[in-house]
N, C-alpha and C positions, 0 to 999 in steps of 0.2 A: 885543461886543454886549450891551446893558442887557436884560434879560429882567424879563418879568411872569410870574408863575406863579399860574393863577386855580384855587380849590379850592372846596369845597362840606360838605366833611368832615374825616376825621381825617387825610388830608394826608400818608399813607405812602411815593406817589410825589415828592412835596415832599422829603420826608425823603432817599430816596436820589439827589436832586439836592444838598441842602445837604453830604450826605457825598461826593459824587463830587469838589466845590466842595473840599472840605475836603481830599481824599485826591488833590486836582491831577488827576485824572480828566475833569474839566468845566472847561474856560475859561470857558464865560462867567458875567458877572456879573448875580446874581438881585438886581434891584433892589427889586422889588415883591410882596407876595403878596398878593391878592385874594380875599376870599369875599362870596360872597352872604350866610353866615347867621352873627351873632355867635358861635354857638357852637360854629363850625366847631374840631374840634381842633387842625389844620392851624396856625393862627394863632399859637399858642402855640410849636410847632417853628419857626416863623420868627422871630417873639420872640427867641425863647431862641438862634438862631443872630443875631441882630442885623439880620437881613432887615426894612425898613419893612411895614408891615402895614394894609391899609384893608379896612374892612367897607361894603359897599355891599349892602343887604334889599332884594331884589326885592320885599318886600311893600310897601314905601315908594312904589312908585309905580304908575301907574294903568293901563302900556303896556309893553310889551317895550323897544319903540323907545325911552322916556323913561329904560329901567333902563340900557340900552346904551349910550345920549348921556351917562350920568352915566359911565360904565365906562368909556366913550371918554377923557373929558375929564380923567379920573384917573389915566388912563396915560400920557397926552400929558403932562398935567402933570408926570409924574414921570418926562420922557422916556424912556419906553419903548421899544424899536425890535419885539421880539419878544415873545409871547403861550407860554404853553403851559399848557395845559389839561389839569390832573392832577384827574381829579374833579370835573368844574365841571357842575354838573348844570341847567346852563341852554340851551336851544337859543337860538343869536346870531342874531340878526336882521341884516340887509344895514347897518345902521347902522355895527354892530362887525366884520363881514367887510369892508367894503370899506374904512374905516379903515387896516386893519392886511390890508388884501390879499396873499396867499402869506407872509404872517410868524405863523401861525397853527400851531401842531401841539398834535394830540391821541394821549393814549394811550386805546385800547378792549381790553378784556376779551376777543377775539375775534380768529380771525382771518379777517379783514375780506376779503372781503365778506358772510361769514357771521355772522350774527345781530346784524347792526347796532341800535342801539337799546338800550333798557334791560332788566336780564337777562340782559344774555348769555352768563355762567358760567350758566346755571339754563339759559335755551335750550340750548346745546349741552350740560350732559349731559340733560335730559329729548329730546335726540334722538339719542342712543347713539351718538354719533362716537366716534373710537377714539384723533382728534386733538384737541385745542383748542389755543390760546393767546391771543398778544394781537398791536396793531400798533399802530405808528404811523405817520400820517398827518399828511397838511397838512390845514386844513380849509376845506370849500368851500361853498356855498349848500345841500346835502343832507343829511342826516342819516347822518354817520359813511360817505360818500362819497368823502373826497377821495383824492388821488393818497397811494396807501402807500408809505413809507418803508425801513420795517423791518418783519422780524417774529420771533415765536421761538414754536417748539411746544412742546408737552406730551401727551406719552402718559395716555391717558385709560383707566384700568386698572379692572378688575371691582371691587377692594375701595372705588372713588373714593366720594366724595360729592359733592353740590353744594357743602357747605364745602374739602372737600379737596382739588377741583378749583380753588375759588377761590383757595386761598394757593397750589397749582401755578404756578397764572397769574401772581399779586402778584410772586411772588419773579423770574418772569421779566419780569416791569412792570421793576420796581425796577433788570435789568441795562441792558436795551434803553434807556428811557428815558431815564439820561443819556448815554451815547452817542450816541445821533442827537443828542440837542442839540448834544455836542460838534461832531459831525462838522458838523453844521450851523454852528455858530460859528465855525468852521476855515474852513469855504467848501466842504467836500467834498460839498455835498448842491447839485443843479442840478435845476430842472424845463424838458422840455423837452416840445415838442408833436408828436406821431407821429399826424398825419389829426387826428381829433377828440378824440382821446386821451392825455392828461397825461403823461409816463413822467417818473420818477425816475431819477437817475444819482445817484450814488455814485461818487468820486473819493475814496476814502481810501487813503492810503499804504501 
C-alpha cells in the first residue's frame, strides 16, 4: 500500500515510520509527506530519507473545504491509497474524509476517549490520572472519535511533569505507531459493525 503521511511540525512520529521502513518493521511504502507549514521540520526527515515532500499553507486559501480539495488532488495525484496523520494539526473537512473514507489513521497523545482534542498530555496530568498514554484510531467526521485501534499506557508518577509525561507518551507514539500501519498494510486490521458501533479486529499472527 502507497502511504501519505500528513505532518504539521517536527515530524518525530514520521521519523519512527521512516526507521521501522528502514529496519523492515513497516512494509508499507511512504510515498508522500505533507505539511501544512513550510517550516514544518518533518519535511526535512523525509528529504533526507528520499520520501517526495509537498507543502500545501492553509493560509493560502480562503476555506477549509478549498485547503482540502487542494490536499485531495495532491494525494490522488501521487496515487495515494492510505493517509496517516502524524501531527497534522488541521481538522479534515468531509471533502478529505469521504475521499479517503476508512483509509484514514491518527495517532493522539491520549488514551482516547479521554481528553480528545488539543492538550492532551497537559489535560491529563493537570487531572491527576495515574494512567495516560496514547491511541490510534481511524478517523471519522468527530473530533479524535473514530473506531480505536491500538493503545499503550504510561504510569503517571508523582515526580512527572507535563514535559516528562510528554516524552513518556512520544516514546510510546513512536512503538505503536508503526505497527498498526504495518499490521494494517498486512490486512490484519478489519472494521466491523456491532448495532451502531464500529469494533476493531485485529488478526495478527
Amino acid at each position: 500500500m502507497k502511504w501519505a503521511v500528513l505532518i504539521s511540525g517536527g515530524g518525530t512520529n514520521l521519523q519512527a515510520l521512516i526507521d521501522a521502513v528502514a529496519a523492515g518493521r513497516l512494509s508499507a511504502e511512504l510515498g508522500l509527506v505533507v505539511s501544512n507549514r513550510a517550516d514544518a521540520g518533518g519535511l526535512a526527515r523525509a528529504a533526507a530519507a528520499g520520501i517526495p515532500t509537498a507543502v500545501i499553507e492553509h493560509k493560502d486559501f480562503a476555506s477549509r473545504e478549498e485547503f482540502d480539495k487542494k490536499l485531495v488532488d495532491t494525494l490522488k495525484s501521487h496515487q495515494i491509497e492510505w493517509i496517516a496523520l502524524a501531527g497534522f494539526m488541521r481538522v479534515l473537512t468531509p471533502i478529505f474524509l469521504n475521499a479517503f473514507a476508512g483509509k484514514i489513521v491518527n495517532i493522539h497523545p491520549s488514551l482516547l476517549p479521554s481528553f480528545p482534542g488539543i492538550r492532551a498530555q497537559e489535560q491529563a496530568f493537570e487531572s491527576g490520572v495515574k494512567v495516560a498514554g496514547c491511541t490510534v484510531h481511524f478517523v471519522d467526521n468527530g473530533v479524535d472519535t473514530g473506531p480505536i485501534i491500538a493503545q499503550r499506557a504510561v504510569e503517571v508518577v508523582e515526580e512527572d511533569t507535563v514535559e516528562t509525561l510528554r516524552q513518556k507518551i512520544l516514546a510510546q507514539e513512536h512503538e505503536i505507531f508503526p505497527a498498526v500501519i504495518h499490521w494494517i498494510d498486512q490486512g490484519f486490521v478489519t472494521i466491523d459493525q456491532k448495532g451502531t458501533r464500529p469494533i476493531v479486529r485485529l488478526a495478527i499472527p
